[in-house]
C-alpha positions in Angstrom: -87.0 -12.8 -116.9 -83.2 -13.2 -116.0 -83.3 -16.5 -118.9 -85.0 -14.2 -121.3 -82.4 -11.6 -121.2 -79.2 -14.0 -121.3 -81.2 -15.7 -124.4 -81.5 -12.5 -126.0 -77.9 -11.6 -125.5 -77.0 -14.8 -126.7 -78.8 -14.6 -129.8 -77.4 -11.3 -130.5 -74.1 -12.4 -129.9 -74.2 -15.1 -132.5 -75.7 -12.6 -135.2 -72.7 -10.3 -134.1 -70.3 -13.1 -134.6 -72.0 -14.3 -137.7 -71.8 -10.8 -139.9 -67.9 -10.3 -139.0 -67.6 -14.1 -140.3 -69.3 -13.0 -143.6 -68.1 -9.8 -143.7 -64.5 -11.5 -143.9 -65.4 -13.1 -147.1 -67.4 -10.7 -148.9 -69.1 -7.0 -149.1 -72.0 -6.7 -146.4 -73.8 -5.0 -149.5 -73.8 -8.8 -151.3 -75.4 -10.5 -147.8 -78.9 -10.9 -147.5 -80.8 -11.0 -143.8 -81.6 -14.5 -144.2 -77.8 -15.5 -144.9 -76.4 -13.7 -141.5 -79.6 -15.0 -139.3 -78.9 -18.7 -141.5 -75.3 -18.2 -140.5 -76.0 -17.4 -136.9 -78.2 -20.4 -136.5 -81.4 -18.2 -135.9 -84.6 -18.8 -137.2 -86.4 -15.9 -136.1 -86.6 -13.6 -139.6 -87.2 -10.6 -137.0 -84.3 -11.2 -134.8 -82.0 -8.4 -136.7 -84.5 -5.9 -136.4 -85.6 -6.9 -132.7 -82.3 -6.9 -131.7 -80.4 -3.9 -134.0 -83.0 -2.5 -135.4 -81.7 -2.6 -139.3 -79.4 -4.5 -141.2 -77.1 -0.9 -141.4 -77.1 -0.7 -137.9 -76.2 -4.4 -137.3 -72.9 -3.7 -139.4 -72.4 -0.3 -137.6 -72.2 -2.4 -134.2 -70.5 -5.4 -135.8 -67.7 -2.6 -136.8 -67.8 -0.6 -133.3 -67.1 -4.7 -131.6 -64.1 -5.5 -134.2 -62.7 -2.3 -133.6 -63.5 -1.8 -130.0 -61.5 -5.4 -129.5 -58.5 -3.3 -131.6 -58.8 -0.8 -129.6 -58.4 -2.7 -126.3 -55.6 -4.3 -127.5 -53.3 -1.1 -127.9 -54.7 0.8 -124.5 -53.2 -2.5 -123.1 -49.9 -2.0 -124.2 -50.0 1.7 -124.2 -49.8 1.0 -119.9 -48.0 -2.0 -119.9 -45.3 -1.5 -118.0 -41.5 -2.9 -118.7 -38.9 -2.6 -122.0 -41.1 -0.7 -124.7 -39.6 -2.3 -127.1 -40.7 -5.8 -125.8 -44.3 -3.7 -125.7 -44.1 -3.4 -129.1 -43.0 -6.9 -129.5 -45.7 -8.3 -127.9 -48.2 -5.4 -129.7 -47.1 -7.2 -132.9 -48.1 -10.4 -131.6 -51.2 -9.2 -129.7 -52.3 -7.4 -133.4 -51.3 -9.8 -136.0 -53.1 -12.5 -134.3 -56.3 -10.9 -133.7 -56.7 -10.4 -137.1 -55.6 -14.0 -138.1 -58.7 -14.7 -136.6 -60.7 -13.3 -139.4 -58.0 -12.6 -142.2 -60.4 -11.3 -144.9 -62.1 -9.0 -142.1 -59.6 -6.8 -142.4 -59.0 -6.3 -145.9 -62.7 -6.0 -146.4 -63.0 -3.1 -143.8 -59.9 -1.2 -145.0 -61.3 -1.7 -148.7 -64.6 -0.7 -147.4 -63.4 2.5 -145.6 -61.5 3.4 -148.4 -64.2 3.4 -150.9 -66.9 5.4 -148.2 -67.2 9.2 -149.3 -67.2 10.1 -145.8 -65.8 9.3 -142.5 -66.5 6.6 -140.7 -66.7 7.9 -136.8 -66.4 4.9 -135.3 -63.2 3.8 -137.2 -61.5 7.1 -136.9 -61.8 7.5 -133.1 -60.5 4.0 -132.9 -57.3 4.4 -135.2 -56.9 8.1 -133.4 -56.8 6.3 -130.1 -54.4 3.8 -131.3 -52.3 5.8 -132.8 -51.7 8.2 -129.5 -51.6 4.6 -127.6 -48.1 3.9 -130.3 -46.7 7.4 -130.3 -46.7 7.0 -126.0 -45.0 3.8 -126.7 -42.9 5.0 -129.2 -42.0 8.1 -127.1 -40.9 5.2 -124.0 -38.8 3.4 -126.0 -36.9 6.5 -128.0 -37.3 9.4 -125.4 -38.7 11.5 -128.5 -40.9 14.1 -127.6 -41.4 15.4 -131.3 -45.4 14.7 -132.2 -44.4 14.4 -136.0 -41.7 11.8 -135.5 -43.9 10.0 -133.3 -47.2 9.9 -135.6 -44.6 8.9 -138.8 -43.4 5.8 -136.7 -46.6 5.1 -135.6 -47.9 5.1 -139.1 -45.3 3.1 -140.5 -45.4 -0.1 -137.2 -49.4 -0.2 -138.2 -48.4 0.2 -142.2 -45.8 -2.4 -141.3 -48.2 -4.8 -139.5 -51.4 -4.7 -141.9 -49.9 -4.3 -145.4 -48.3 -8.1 -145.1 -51.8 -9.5 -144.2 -53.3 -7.3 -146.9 -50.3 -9.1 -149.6 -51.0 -12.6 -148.4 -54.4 -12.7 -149.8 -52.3 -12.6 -153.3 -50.1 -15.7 -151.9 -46.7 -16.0 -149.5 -44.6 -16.0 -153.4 -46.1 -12.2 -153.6 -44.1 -10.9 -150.1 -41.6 -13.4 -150.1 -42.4 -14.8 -146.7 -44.9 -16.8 -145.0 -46.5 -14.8 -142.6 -48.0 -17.5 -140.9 -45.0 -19.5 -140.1 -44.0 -18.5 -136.1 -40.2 -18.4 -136.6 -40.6 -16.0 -139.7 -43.0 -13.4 -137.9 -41.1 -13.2 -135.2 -38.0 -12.5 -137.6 -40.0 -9.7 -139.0 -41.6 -8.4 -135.7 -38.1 -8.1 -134.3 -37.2 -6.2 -137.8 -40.3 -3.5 -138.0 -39.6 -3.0 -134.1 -35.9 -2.3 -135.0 -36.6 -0.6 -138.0 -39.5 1.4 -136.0 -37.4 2.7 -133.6 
């Protein structure tokens, strides 16, 4: 029984890991079944619907993984202890290189948010969370206490840390830099921080 239920996690695991790869290099709306379970290395036709129950709610917890992995990543930080501003160094770090992971990922789930007529719950209680984790931040570094101020500089380190990895998609000539380089990111790290507080 124990080897049934570590195979079963297993399985879903790779199908997990399988639809954020694909989802990173097109719409979920353009991939078939058979392509994620191909992808995952599963034979099983029925495995997505044993294990998820639908296709929609195999993306729902594909999201709800990718963003609960963000999410842990900020309430990290958030009570970290030490220089804030080294907090926010190593936030930049911490962010950038989780979604270097999956570059495409990203864009495809902003652009997919974007174009939903309603609210995804999942996403916004994650980007709520992570905001309040930056403005606490924030508020250490600065000594702030005005909620505005806070949620503008919060929005503009995340506008600051996405929007290049959105650009590079078009090439490093369209932002100038190469984002990828080490020595170049940490030159712009250290600048949003600066600029940030």
């Amino acid at each position: 029984m124990i080897r049934e239920t570590v195979q079963e996690e297993t399985t879903r695991a790779r199908i997990l890991r399988a639809v954020l790869e694909m989802m990173a290099q097109r719409d979920i709306d353009q991939i078939s079944t058979r392509e994620i379970l191909e992808r995952a290395g599963v034979s099983n036709s029925s495995a997505i619907s044993y294990h998820f129950g639908s296709k929609d709610s195999l993306v729902r917890q594909a999201l709800r993984l990718y963003f609960g992995r963000m999410r842990q990543l900020f309430g990290d930080h958030e009570n970290a202890g030490g220089d804030p501003r080294e907090t926010l160094m190593s936030l930049c770090v911490a962010v950038t290189g989780y979604i270097a992971e999956n570059p495409g990922l990203e864009k495809n789930l902003l652009l997919r948010i974007i174009a939903r007529d309603t609210i995804d719950p999942d996403f916004s209680e994650v980007m709520r969370g992570n905001l309040e984790s930056l403005k606490k931040i924030i508020a250490r570094a600065t000594g702030s206490k005005n909620d505005t101020v806070l949620i503008h500089k919060a929005i503009a380190f995340m506008s600051g840390l996405v929007y290049p990895f959105l650009l590079s998609h078009y090439g490093k000539e369209s932002i100038g830099m190469d984002y990828g380089d080490g020595n170049t990111a940490a030159g712009y790290f250290k600048s949003l921080v600066k600029g940030i507080l």
